[in-house]
Structures are given as C-alpha cells and as structure tokens.
N, C-alpha and C positions, 0 to 999 in steps of 0.2 A: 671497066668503064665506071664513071662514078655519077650517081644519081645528081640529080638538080633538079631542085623544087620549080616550077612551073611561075613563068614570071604573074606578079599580082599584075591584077589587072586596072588598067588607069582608072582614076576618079573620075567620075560624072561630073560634066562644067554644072555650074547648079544653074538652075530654070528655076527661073521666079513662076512662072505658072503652075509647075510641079509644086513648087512648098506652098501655092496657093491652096492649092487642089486637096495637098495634104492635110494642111491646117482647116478649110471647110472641112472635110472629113473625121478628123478629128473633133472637132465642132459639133455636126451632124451626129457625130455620137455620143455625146455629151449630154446632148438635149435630148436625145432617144434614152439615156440614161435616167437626165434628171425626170423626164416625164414617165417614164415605167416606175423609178423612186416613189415620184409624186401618185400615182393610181394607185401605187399598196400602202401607202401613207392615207390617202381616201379610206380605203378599202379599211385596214384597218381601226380609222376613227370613226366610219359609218356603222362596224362590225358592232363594237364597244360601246356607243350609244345606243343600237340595237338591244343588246345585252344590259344596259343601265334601263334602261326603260322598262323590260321585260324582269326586271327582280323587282323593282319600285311598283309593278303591275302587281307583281305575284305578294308585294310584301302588303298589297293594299288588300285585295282580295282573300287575304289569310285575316285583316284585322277589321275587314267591312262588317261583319256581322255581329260584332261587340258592339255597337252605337246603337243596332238597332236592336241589339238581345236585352239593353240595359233600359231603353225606352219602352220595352215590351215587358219588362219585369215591372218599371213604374205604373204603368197604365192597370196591369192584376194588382199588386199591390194597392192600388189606390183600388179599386171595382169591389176587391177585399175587405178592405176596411168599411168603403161606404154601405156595404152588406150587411156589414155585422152592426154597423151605427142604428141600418133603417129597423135590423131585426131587436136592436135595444130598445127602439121606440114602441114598436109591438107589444 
C-alpha cells in the first residue's frame, strides 16, 4: 500500500473583518511598542539630566570655597598691613 500525503486543506475565503481585526491588533501593538520605546527614552533623559545636574553640583561645591578663601585672605592681608602702618605711627 502506498502512503499519500493528507490532502492540504482549503483556503480561508478571506473576511474583511478578520484582516480588520488583524491590522487593529497589529496597530494596538505598535503603539504599546512605540509608548514603552517612548518611557525608556524619558527615563533615560530624566536619568542623564539627573546625573548632569549632580556633577555641576558636586563641581560647584568642590570650587565654592576658593571665592571665599581668597576674600578672606584679602581682608588679613589688609587687617596686616593696616597693623603694621598704625604700629609705624607709634
């Protein structure tokens, strides 16, 4: 006896409602796509100004105290001198 493949099975008349259904759904995930895209695209430009802000923080606060260590040198330097001026007069 000799084998024989199984007959293929007829095509689906096509439904316009079906390839409606489809293409919503195809659709539907697209946009569930581009909006998960779009929240790590946020996420990471919220991340990175986070991290921009907090080095410009940290580069300020490493050089804040030279403005005022060099204002605070002027002020002895001059208390100094005006010192030694009054003890000239003496």
């Amino acid at each position: 006896m000799a084998k024989t493949l199984p007959p293929e099975p007829e095509p689906l008349p096509p439904d316009e409602l079906a390839t409606e259904r489809t293409l919503v759904d195809i659709m539907r995930r697209q946009r569930e796509r581009d909006r998960r895209l779009l929240r790590l695209a946020t996420a990471v430009a919220i991340a990175s100004l986070v991290l921009a802000f907090t080095a410009t923080f940290v580069a300020w606060s490493q050089h804040a105290g030279k403005d005022h260590e060099t204002v605070f040198l002027f002020v002895i330097e001059a208390r100094i001198e005006r010192r030694a001026s009054v003890r000239d007069l003496l």
